[in-house]
C-alpha positions in Angstrom: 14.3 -2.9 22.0 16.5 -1.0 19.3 15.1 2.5 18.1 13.5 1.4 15.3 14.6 4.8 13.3 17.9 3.5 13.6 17.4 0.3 11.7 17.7 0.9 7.9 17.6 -0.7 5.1 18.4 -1.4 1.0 15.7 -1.1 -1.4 17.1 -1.6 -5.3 15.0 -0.3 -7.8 14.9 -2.4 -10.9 13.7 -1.9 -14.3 10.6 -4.2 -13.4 9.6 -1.3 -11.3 9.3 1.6 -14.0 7.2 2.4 -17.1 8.1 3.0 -20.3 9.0 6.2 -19.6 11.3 5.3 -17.0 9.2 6.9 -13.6 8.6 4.7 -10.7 5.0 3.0 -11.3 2.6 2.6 -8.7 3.3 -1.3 -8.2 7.0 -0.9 -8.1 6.6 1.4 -5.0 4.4 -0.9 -3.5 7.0 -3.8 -4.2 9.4 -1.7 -2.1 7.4 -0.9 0.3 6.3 -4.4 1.2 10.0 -5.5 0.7 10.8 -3.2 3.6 7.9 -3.8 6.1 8.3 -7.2 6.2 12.2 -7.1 6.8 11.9 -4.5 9.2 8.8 -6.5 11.2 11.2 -9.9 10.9 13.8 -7.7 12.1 11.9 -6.7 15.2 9.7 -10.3 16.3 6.4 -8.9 14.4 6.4 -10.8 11.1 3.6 -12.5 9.2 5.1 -16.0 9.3 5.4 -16.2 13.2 2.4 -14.8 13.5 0.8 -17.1 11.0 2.0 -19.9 13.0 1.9 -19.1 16.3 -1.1 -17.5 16.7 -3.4 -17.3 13.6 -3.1 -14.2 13.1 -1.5 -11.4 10.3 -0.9 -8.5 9.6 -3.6 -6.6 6.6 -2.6 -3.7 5.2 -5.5 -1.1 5.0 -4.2 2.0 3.2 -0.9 3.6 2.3 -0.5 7.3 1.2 2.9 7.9 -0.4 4.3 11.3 -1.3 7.4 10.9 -4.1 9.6 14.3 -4.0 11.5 13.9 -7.3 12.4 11.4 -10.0 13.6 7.7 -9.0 16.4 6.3 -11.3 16.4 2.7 -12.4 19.6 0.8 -10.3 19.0 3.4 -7.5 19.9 1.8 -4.2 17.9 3.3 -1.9 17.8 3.7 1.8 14.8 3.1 3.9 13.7 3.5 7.3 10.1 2.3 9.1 8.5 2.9 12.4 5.4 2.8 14.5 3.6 6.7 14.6 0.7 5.5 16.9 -2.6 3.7 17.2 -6.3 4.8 16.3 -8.3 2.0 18.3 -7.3 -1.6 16.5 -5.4 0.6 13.0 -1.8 0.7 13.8 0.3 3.5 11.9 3.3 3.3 10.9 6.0 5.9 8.3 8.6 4.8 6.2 10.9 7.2 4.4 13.8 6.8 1.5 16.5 8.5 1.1 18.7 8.7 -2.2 22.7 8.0 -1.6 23.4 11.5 -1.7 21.3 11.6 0.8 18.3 13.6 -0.3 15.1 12.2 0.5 13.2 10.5 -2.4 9.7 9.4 -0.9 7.8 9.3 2.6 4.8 7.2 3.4 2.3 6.5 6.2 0.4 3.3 5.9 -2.3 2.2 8.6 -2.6 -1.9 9.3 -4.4 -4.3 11.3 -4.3 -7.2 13.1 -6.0 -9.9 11.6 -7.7 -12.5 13.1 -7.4 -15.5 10.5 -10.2 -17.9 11.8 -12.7 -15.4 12.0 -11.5 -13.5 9.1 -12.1 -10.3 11.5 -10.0 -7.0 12.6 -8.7 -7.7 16.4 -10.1 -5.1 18.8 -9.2 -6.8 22.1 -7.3 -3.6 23.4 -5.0 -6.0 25.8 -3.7 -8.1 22.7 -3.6 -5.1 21.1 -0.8 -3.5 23.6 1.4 -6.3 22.8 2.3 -5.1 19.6 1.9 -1.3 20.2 5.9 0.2 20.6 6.6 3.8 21.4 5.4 6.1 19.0 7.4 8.1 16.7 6.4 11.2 14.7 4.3 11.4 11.9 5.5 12.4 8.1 2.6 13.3 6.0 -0.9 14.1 6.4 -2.6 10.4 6.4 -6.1 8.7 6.5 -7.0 5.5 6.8 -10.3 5.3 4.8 -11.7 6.5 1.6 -15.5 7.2 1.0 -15.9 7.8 -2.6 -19.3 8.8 -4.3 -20.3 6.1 -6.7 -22.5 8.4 -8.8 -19.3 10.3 -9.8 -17.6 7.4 -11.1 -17.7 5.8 -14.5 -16.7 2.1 -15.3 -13.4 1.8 -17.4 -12.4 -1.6 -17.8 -13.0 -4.9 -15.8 -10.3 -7.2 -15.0 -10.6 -11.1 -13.5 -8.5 -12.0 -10.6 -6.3 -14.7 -11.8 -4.0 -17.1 -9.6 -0.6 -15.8 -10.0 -2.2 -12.2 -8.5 -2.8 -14.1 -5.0 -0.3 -13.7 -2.2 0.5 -16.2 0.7 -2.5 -14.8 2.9 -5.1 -16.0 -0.6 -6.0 -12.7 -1.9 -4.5 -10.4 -4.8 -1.0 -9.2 -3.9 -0.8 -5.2 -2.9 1.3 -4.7 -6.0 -1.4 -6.2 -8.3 -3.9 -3.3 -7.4 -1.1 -0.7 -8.5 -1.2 -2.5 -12.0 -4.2 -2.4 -12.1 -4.6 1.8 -11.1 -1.9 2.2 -13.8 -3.6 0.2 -16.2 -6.7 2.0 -16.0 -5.2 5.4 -16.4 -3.5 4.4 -19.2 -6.3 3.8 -21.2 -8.0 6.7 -20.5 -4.9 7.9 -22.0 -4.1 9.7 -18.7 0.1 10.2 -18.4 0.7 13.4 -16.9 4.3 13.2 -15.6 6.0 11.8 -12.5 3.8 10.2 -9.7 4.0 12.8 -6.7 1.2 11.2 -4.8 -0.6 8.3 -4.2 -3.5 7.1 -1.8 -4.4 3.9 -2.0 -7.2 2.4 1.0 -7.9 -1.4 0.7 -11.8 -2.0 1.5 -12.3 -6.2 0.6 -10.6 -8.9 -0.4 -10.2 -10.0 -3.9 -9.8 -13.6 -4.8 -9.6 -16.1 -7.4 -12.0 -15.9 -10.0 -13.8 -12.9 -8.9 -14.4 -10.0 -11.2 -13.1 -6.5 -10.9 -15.1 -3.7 -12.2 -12.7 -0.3 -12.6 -14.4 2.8 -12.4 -13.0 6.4 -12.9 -13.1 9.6 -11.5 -11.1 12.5 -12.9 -10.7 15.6 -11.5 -8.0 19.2 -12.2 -6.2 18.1 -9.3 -6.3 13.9 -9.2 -7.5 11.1 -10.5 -9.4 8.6 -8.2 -9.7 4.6 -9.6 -12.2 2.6 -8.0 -12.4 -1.2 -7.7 -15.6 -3.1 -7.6 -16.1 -6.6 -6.7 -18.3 -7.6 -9.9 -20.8 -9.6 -8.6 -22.2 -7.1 -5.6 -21.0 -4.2 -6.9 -19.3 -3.3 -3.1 -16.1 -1.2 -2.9 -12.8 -3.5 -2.9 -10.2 -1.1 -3.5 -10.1 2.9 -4.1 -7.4 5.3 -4.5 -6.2 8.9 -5.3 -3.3 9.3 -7.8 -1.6 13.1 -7.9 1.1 13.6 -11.2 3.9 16.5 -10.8 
């Protein structure tokens, strides 16, 4: 199989992607991001689609933690690179890292993922199946978890949102970009703009779907500010997340 560090790829950063200020926002990273893991996992025989097909089975991603080392210019062509960093029991890990054209490096990220198991809606754990799509393992980039256990009490609700159907992806549940919107959005009205993004974690915990409510609850703090997504009816954790500003 190629060295996956030497596969690389483009990743154009449009206006769609930035505020009005002009940064990178939290959904346009996540639009490059996905852009590039599902290249590089066509690229290499491990995309959704065959999976989908063949087997019943996708990819979920559970959490992503991004660190952004300087301002990211709108009609930047950047340069990207993924690979596998190793497996905790059925979470694979993988890094991805972009580089401007002079260059310098503009952003690394680890992100942990599963294998899911569409009939039974269910993380794979079958260690044998497993080994099939574990490659060899490259190094780390950042410090990375793969879960988030936030403390309800220290939250307070901000806004609530309803999932609509133009938010749902292929797989039937709100697209990974549409929870960045919505972690902007609820920053922004608590009038919270404190300069470039420099860090972001973001740990997926249920589905959304059509129709359901989403109940945003806040936490800040001198050092981050935490969002929290709620499904509305049971009040159980779908989404949380860490944002850190320059």
């Amino acid at each position: 199989m190629t060295d996956e560090k030497q596969m690389e790829y483009r990743a154009l950063v449009d206006s769609s992607m930035l505020n009005s200020r002009r940064d990178i926002q939290i959904s346009g990273l996540l639009r490059i991001i996905e852009t590039t893991l599902e290249e590089h996992l066509l690229d290499i025989g491990m995309d959704n689609p065959r999976l989908v097909r063949e087997e019943n089975v996708s990819w979920a991603f559970l959490s992503l933690t991004a660190e952004v080392f300087g301002p990211i210019e709108p009609g930047e062509v950047l340069t990207g690179r993924t690979w596998f960093s190793g497996r905790r029991g059925p979470l694979f890990r993988r890094e991805l890292e972009y580089r401007h054209m002079g260059g310098e490096r503009a952003a690394a990220m680890s992100c942990f993922s599963g294998l899911i198991d569409l009939g039974a809606r269910k993380i794979i754990r079958d260690r044998a199946y497993l080994e099939k799509y574990t490659l060899p393992a490259g190094e780390a980039l950042i410090e990375a978890e793969s879960r988030m256990s936030p403390r309800l009490e220290e939250y307070r609700e901000a806004d609530r949102r309803k999932v609509y159907p133009s938010w749902l992806d292929g797989l039937g549940h709100v697209n990974n970009a549409r929870y960045g919107d919505m972690i902007f959005d609820t920053l922004s009205a608590a009038g919270i703009r404190e300069g470039l993004l420099r860090r972001l974690e973001l740990y997926f915990v249920g589905e959304l779907h059509d129709g359901e409510e989403v109940s945003l609850m806040l936490r800040s703090a001198p050092d981050c500010h935490s969002v929290l997504g709620l499904h509305g009816e049971t009040g159980e954790p779908a989404f949380c997340s860490r944002v850190f500003f320059a």
